[in-house]
C-alpha positions in Angstrom: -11.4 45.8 40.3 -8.9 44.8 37.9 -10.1 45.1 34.2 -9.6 40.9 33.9 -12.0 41.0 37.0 -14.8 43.2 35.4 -14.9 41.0 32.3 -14.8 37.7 34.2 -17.7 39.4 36.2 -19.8 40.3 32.7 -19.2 37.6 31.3 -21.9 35.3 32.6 -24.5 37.8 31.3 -23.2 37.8 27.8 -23.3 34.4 27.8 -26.9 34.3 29.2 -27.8 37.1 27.0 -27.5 34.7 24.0 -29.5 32.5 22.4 -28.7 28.8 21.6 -28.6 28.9 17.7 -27.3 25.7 17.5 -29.2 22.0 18.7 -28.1 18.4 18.9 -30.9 16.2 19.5 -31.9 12.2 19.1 -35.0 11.0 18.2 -36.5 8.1 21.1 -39.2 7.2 18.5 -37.4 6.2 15.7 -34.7 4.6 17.8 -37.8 2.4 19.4 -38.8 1.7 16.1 -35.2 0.3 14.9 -34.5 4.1 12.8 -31.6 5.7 15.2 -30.7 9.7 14.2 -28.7 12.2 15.6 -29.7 15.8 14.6 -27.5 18.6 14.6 -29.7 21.5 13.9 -28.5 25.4 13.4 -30.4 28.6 13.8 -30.0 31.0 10.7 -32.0 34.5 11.9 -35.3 34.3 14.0 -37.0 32.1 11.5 -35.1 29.2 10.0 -33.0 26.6 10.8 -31.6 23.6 8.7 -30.5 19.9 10.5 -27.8 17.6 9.0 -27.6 14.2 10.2 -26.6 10.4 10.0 -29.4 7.7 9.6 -29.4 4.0 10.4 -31.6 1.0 10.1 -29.7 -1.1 12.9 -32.6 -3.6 14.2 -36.0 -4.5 14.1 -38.0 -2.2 15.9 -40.7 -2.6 18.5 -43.7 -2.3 15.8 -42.1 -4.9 13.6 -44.4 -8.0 13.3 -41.6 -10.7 13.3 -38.1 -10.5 11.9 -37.2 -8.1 9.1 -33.8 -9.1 7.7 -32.6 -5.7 5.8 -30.4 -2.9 7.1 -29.6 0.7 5.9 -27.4 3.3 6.2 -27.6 7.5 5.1 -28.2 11.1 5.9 -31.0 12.8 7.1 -31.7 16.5 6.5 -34.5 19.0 7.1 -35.2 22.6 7.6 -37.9 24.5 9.7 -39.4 27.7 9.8 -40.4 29.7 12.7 -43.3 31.9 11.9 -43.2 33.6 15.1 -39.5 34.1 15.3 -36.8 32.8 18.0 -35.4 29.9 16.1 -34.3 27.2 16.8 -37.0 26.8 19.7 -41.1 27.4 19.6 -44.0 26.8 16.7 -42.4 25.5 13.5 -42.9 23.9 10.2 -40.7 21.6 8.6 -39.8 19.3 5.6 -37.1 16.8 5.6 -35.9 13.7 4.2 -33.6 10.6 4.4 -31.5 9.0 1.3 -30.2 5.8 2.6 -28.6 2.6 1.3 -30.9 -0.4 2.3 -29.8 -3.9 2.0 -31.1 -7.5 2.9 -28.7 -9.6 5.3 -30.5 -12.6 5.0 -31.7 -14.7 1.9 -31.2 -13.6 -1.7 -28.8 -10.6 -1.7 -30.3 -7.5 -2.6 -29.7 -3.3 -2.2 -31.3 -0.9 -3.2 -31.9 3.1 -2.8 -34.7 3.9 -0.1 -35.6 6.6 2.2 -38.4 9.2 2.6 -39.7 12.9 2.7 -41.9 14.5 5.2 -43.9 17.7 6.2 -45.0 18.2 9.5 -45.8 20.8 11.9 -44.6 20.7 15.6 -43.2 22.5 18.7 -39.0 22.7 20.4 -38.7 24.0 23.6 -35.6 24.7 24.9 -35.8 24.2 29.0 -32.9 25.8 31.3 -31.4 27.3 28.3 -30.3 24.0 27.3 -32.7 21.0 27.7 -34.2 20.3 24.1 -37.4 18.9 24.2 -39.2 18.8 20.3 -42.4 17.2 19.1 -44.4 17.5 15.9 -47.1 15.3 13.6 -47.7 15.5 9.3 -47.3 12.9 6.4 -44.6 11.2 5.2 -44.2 9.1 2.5 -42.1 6.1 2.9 -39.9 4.4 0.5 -38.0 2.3 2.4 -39.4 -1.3 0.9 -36.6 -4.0 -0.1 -37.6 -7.5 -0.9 -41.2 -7.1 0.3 -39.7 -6.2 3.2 -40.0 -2.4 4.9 -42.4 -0.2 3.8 -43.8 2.0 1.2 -46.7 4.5 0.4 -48.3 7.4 2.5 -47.8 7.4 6.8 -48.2 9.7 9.6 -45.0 11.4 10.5 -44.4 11.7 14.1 -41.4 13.8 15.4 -40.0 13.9 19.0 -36.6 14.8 20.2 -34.6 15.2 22.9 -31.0 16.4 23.5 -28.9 20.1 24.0 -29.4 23.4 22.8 -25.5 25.5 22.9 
């Protein structure tokens, strides 16, 4: 076997021998509820990753009780811990946030800073060696209120995502 052969031959089990360190994922609940994120999360170590993403308020969502005329527009970032090791995928812990620009696009005009922090404790599994599939509950605290429209004050935090682990 020519020495090109042998590593073409190894090479699908150094490949397999690695774990995904890096995740990008959406989020079908907030997307329901009129919040779309992408997530693009990387693996630092065993026990810690950090996620960057955009954040949007496109539409009113399907728990909205009647139209809600305001938009926004920001970033989204969290980190998680892994107390049992093998980040990014099993038992973690996590606090993130969203800064966004909110605005009204009907009536009086009106913007103003909104967003909100969370804590929440949850699960990934990583399926196939790709398939992400995340979940998680805590408290969040909502400022995201803009001519007595949106919300503010204490909520449950609900987390679930889906997407590819690389």
């Amino acid at each position: 076997m020519t020495p090109l052969l042998a590593l073409f031959a190894l090479l699908p089990s150094a490949v397999a021998a690695d774990a995904p360190r890096w995740t990008v994922t959406v989020d079908p609940l907030t997307y329901a509820i009129g919040y779309p994120h992408l997530q693009i999360e990387r693996a630092f170590g065993d026990h810690a990753s950090v996620y960057v993403g955009p954040h949007f308020r496109l539409y009113d969502g399907i728990l909205t009780e009647g139209h809600e005329p305001y938009r926004g527009a920001g970033v989204e970032a969290g980190a998680r811990w892994f107390p049992w090791g093998a980040a990014p995928e099993g038992a973690w812990l996590m606090g993130r946030t969203v800064v966004a620009q909110i605005w009204t696009t009907e009536g009086p005009e009106a913007q103003e800073l909104g967003g909100y922090a969370s804590a929440l404790a949850g699960y990934t599994g990583i399926v196939g060696g790709f398939l992400v599939l995340s979940g998680g509950a805590g408290f969040n605290y909502l400022y995201y209120d803009i001519a007595g429209m949106g919300a503010s004050g204490p909520f449950i935090a609900l987390h679930t995502n889906v997407g590819v682990a690389f």
